[in-house]
PAZAPA-4460 file (N, C-alpha, C; in steps of 0.05 Angstrom, whole numbers, plus 32768, in hexadecimal, padded with zeros to 4 digits):
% residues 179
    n_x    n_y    n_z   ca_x   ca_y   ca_z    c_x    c_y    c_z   seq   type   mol
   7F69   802C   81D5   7F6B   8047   81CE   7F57   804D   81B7     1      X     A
   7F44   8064   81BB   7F39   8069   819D   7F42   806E   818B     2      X     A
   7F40   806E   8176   7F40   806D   8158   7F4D   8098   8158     3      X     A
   7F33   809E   8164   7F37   80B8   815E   7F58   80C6   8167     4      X     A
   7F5E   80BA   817E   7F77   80C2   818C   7F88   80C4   817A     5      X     A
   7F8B   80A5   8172   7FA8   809F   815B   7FAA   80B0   814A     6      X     A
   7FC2   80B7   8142   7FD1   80B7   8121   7FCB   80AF   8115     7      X     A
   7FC7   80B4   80FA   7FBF   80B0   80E5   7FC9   808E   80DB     8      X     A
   7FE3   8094   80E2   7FEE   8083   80CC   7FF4   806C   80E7     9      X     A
   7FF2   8075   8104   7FEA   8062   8114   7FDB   804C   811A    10      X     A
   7FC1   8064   8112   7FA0   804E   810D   7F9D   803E   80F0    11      X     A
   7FB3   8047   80E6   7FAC   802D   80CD   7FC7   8015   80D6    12      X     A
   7FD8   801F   80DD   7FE9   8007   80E5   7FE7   7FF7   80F9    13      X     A
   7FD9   8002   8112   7FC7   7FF1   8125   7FB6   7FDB   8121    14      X     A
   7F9B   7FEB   8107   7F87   7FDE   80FF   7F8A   7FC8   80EB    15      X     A
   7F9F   7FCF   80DE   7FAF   7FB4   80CC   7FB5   7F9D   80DB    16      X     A
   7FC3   7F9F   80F0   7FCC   7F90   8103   7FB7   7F80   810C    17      X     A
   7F9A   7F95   8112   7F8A   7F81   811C   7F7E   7F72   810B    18      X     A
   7F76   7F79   80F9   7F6D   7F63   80E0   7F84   7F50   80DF    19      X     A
   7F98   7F4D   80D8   7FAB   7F2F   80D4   7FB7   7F27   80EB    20      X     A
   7FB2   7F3C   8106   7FAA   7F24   8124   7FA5   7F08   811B    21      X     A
   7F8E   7F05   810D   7F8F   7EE3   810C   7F9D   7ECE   80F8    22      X     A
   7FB7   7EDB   80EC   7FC4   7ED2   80DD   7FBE   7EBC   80C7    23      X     A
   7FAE   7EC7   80C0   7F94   7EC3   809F   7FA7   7ED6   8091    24      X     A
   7FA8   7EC6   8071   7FB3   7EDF   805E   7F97   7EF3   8054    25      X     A
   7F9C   7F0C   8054   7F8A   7F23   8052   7F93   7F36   803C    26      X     A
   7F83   7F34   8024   7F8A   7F40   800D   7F8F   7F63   8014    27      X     A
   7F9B   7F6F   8004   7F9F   7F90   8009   7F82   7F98   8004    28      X     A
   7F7A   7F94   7FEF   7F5A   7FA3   7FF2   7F48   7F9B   8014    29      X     A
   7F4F   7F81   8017   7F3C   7F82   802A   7F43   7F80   8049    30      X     A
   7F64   7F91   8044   7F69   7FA3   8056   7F65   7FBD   805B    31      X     A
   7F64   7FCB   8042   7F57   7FE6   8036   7F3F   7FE2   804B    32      X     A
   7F29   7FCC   8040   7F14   7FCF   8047   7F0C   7FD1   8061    33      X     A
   7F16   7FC6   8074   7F16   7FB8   808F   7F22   7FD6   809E    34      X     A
   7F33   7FE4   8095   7F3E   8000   80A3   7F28   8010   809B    35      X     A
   7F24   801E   808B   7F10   802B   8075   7EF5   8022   8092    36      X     A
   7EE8   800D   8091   7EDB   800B   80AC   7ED5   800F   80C4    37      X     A
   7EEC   800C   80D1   7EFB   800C   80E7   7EFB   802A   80E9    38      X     A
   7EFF   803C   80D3   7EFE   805A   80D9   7EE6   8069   80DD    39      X     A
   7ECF   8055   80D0   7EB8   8067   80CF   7EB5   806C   80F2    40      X     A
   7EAB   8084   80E9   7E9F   8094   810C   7EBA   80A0   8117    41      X     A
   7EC8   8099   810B   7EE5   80A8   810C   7EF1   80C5   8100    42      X     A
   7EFF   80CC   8112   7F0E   80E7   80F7   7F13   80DC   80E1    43      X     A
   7F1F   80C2   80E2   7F32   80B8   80D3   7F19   80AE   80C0    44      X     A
   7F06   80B5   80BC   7EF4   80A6   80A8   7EF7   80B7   8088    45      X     A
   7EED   80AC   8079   7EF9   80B6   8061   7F0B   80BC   8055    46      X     A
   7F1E   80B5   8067   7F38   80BF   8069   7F4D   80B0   805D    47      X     A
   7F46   809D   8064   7F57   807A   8055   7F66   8079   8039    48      X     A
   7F72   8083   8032   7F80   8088   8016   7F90   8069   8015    49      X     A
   7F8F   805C   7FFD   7F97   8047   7FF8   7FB4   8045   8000    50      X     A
   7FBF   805B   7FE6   7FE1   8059   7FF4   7FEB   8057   8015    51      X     A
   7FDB   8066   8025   7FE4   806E   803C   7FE2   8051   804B    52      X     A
   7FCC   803E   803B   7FD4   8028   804B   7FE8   800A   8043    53      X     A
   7FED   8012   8029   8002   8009   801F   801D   8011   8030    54      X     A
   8021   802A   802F   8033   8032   803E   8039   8023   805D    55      X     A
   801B   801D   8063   801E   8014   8089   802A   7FF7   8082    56      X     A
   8016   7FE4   8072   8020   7FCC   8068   8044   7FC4   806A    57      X     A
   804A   7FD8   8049   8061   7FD8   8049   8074   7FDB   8057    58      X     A
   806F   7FEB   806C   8085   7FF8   808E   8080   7FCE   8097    59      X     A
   8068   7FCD   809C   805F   7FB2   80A9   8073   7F9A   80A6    60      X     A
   8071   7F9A   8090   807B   7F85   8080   80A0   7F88   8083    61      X     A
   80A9   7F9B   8074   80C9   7FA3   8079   80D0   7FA6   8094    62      X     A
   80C6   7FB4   80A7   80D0   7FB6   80C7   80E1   7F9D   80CD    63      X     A
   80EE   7F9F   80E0   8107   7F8E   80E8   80FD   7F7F   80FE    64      X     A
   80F6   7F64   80FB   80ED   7F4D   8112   80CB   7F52   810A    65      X     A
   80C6   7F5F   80F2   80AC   7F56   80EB   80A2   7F3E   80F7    66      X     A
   8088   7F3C   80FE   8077   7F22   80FD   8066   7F1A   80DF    67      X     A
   8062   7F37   80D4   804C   7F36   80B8   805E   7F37   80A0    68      X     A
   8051   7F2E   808D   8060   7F27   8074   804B   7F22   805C    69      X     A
   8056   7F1F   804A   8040   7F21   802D   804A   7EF8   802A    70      X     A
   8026   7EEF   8030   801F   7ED5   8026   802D   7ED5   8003    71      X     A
   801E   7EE0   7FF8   8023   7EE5   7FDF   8023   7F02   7FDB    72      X     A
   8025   7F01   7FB6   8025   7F1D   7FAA   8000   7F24   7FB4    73      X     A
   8006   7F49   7FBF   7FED   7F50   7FCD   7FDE   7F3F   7FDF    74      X     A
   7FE3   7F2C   7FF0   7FDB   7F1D   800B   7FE4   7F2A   8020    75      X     A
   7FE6   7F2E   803A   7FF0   7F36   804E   7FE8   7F21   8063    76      X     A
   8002   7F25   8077   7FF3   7F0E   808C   800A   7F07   809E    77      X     A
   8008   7F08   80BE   800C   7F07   80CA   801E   7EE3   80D0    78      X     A
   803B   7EE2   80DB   8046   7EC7   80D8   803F   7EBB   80B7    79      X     A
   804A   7ED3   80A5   8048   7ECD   8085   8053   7EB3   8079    80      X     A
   8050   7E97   8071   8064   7E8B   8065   807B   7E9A   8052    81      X     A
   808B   7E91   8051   80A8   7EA0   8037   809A   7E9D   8020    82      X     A
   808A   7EB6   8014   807F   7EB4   7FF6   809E   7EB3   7FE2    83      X     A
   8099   7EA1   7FD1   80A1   7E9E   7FBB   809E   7EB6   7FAC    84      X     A
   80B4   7EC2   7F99   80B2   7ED6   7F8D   80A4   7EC4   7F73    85      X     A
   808F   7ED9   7F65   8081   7ED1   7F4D   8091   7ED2   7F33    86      X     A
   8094   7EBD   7F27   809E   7EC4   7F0B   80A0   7ED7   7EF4    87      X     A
   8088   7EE2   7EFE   8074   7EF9   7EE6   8087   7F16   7EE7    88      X     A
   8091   7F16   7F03   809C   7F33   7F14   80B1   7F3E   7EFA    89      X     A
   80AF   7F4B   7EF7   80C9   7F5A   7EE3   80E1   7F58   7EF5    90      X     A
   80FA   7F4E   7EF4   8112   7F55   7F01   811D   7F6B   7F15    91      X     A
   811D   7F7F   7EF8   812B   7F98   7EF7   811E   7FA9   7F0D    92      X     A
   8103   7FA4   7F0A   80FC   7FBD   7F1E   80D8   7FB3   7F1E    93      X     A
   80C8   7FC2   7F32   80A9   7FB0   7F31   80A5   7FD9   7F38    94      X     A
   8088   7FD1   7F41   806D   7FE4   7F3B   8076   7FF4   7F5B    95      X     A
   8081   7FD7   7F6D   8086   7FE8   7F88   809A   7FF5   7F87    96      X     A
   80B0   7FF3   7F79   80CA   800B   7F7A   80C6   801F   7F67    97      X     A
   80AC   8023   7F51   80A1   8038   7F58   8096   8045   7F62    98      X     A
   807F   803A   7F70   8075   8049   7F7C   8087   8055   7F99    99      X     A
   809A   8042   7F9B   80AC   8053   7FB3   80C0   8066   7FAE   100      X     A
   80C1   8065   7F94   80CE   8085   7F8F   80B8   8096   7F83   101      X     A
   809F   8096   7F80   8090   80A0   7F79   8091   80BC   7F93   102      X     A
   8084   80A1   7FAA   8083   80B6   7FC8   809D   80C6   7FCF   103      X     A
   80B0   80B6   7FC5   80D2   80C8   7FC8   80CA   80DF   7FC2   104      X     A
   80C7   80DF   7FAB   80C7   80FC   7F93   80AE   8109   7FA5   105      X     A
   8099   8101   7FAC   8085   8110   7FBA   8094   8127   7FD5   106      X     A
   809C   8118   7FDD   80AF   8117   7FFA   80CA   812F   7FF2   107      X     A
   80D3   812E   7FD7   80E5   8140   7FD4   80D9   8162   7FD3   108      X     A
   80C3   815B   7FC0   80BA   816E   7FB2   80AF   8183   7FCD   109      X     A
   809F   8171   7FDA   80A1   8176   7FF6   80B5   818B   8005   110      X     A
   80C6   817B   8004   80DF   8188   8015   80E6   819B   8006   111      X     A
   80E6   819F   7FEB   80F2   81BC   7FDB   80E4   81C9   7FE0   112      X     A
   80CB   81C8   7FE1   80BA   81E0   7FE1   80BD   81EF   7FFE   113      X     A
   80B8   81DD   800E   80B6   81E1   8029   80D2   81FF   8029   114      X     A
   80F2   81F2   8023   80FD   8204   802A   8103   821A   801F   115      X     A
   80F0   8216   7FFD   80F9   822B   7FEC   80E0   8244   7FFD   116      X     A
   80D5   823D   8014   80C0   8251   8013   80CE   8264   802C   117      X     A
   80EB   825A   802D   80F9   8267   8042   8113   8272   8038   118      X     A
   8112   8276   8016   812E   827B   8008   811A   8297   8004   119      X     A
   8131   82AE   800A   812D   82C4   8002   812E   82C2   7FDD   120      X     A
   8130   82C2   7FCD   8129   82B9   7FB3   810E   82C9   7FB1   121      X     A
   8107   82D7   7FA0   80EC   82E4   7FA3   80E4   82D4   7F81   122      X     A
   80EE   82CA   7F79   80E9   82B7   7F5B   80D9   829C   7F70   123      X     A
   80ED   828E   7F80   80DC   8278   7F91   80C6   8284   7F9F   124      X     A
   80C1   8298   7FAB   80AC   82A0   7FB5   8099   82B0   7FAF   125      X     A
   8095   82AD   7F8F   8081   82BF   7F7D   8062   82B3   7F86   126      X     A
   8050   82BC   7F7D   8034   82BF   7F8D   802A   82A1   7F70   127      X     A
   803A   82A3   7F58   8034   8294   7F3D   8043   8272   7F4B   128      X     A
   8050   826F   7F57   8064   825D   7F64   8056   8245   7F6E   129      X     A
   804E   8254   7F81   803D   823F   7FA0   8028   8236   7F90   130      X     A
   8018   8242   7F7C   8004   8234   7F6F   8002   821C   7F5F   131      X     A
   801F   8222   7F55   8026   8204   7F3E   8033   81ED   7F55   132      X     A
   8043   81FA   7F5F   804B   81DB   7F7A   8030   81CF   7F81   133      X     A
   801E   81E3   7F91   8006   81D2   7F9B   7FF9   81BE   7F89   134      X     A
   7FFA   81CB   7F6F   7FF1   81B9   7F5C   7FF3   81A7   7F4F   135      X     A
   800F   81A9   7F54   802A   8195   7F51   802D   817A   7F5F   136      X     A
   8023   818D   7F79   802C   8167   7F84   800A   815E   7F8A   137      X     A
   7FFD   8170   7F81   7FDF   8161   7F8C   7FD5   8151   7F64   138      X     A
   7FDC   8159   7F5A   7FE3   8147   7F42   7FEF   812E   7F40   139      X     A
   800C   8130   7F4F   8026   8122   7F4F   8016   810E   7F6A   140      X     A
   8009   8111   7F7D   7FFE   8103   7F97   7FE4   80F7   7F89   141      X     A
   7FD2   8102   7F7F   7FC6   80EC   7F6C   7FCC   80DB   7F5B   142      X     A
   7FDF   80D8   7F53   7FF3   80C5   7F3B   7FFE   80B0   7F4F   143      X     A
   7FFB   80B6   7F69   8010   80A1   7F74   7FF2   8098   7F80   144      X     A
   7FDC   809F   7F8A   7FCA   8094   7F8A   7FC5   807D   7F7B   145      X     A
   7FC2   808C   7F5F   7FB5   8075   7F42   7FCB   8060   7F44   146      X     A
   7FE0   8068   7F4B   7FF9   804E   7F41   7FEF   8036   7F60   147      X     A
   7FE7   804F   7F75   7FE9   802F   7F90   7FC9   8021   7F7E   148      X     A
   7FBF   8031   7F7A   7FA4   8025   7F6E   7FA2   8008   7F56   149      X     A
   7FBA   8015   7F4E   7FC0   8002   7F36   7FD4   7FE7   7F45   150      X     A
   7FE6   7FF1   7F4F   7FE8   7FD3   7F5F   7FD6   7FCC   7F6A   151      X     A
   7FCD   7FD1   7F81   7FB7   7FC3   7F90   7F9E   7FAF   7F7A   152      X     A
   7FA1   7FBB   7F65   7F8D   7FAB   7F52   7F9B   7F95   7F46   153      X     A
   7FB7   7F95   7F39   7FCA   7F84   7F37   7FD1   7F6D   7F4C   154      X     A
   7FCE   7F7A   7F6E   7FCD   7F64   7F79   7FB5   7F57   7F82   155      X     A
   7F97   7F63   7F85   7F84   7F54   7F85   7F7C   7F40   7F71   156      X     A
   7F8A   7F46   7F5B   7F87   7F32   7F37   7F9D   7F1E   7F44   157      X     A
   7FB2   7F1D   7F4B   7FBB   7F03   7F5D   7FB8   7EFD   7F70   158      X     A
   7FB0   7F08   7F76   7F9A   7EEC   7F90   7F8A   7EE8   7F82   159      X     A
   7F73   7EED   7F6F   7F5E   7ED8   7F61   7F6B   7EC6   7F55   160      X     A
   7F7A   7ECC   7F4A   7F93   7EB4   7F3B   7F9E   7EA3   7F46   161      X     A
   7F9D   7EA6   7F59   7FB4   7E8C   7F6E   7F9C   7E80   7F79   162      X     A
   7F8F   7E80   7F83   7F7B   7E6E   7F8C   7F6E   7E5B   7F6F   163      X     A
   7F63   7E64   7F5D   7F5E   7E56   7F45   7F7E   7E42   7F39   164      X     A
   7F96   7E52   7F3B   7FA5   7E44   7F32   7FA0   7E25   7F3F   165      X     A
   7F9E   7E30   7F63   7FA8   7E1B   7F78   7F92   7E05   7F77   166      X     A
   7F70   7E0B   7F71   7F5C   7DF2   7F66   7F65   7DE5   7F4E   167      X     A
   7F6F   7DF1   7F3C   7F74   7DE1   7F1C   7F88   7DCC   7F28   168      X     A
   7F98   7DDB   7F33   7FB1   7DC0   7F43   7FA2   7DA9   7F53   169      X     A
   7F8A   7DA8   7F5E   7F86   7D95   7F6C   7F6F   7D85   7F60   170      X     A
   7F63   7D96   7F3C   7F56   7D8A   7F3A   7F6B   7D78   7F20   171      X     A
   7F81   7D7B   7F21   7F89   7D6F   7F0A   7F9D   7D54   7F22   172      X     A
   7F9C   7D58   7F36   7FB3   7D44   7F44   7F96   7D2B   7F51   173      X     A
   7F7E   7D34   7F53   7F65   7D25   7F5A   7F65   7D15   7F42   174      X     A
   7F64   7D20   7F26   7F62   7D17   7F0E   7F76   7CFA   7F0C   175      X     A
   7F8A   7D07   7F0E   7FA4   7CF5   7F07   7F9E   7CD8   7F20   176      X     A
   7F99   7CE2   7F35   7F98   7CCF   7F45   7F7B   7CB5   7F37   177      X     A
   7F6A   7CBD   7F34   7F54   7CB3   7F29   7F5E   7CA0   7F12   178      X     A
   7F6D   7CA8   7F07   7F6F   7C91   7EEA   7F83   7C7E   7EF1   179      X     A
***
């Protein structure tokens, strides 16, 4: 099927799929990157918003009888080993349960508006109104941008990290063996 046919949020959860087809771990950026491609010559070109593919990921990953799963923190990958939760993680709460009430609150704000534009209320449907919502959530939708932006950088900085961790380990067990 072409590219152009699909849904939006079809053609990125397809094209994810096909990149970790070969069940290689595949960092989020250079899943970003690999869709973001895959679109050019497409409607869907330019179109690629980071969150939105977080979002496909995330569905990916949580779905029920998944096959894909997170290698590590920010890895993705198809028949995932059981990552170990990282030590570093805050307990109480991480960057992803905000950002998933971030989109909540998007999603609400959403839905108020939507039905306040059907409440006889002539205070909800002042001409001064519709201009601050729009602005509101296209403000409030960039913030959840910068925040997927800001993880995604959080988890590309761990994956440079784990691979360097994982040479020091073998250059210190080579070491040991040697003396």
């Amino acid at each position: 099927m072409k590219p152009e046919a699909l849904e939006k949020s079809q053609f990125l959860r397809e094209t994810a799929k096909d990149l970790l087809e070969d069940g290689q771990p595949h960092s989020y950026g250079e899943i970003v990157q690999f869709i973001r491609k895959r679109a050019e010559g497409t409607n869907w070109e330019g179109q690629i918003e980071v969150n939105n593919v977080w979002h496909v990921l995330d569905d990916l990953v949580k779905s029920a009888d998944s096959s894909y799963g997170k290698a590590r923190r920010g890895v993705y990958q198809k028949n995932a080993p059981i990552a170990l939760p990282l030590p570093t993680q805050p307990p109480a709460f991480s960057l992803y349960d905000i950002l998933d009430q971030a989109v909540d609150l998007l999603e609400k704000m959403e839905q108020y508006h939507t039905a306040a534009q059907y409440n006889p209320d002539p205070v909800l449907n002042s001409k001064t109104i519709d201009p601050i919502y729009k602005r509101t959530f296209q403000e409030f939708d960039h913030a959840v941008d910068w925040l997927t932006y800001w993880i995604a950088e959080i988890e590309d900085q761990y994956q440079k990290e784990v691979p360097i961790q994982e040479s020091s380990n073998e250059v210190k067990e080579d070491m040991s063996m040697s003396m």
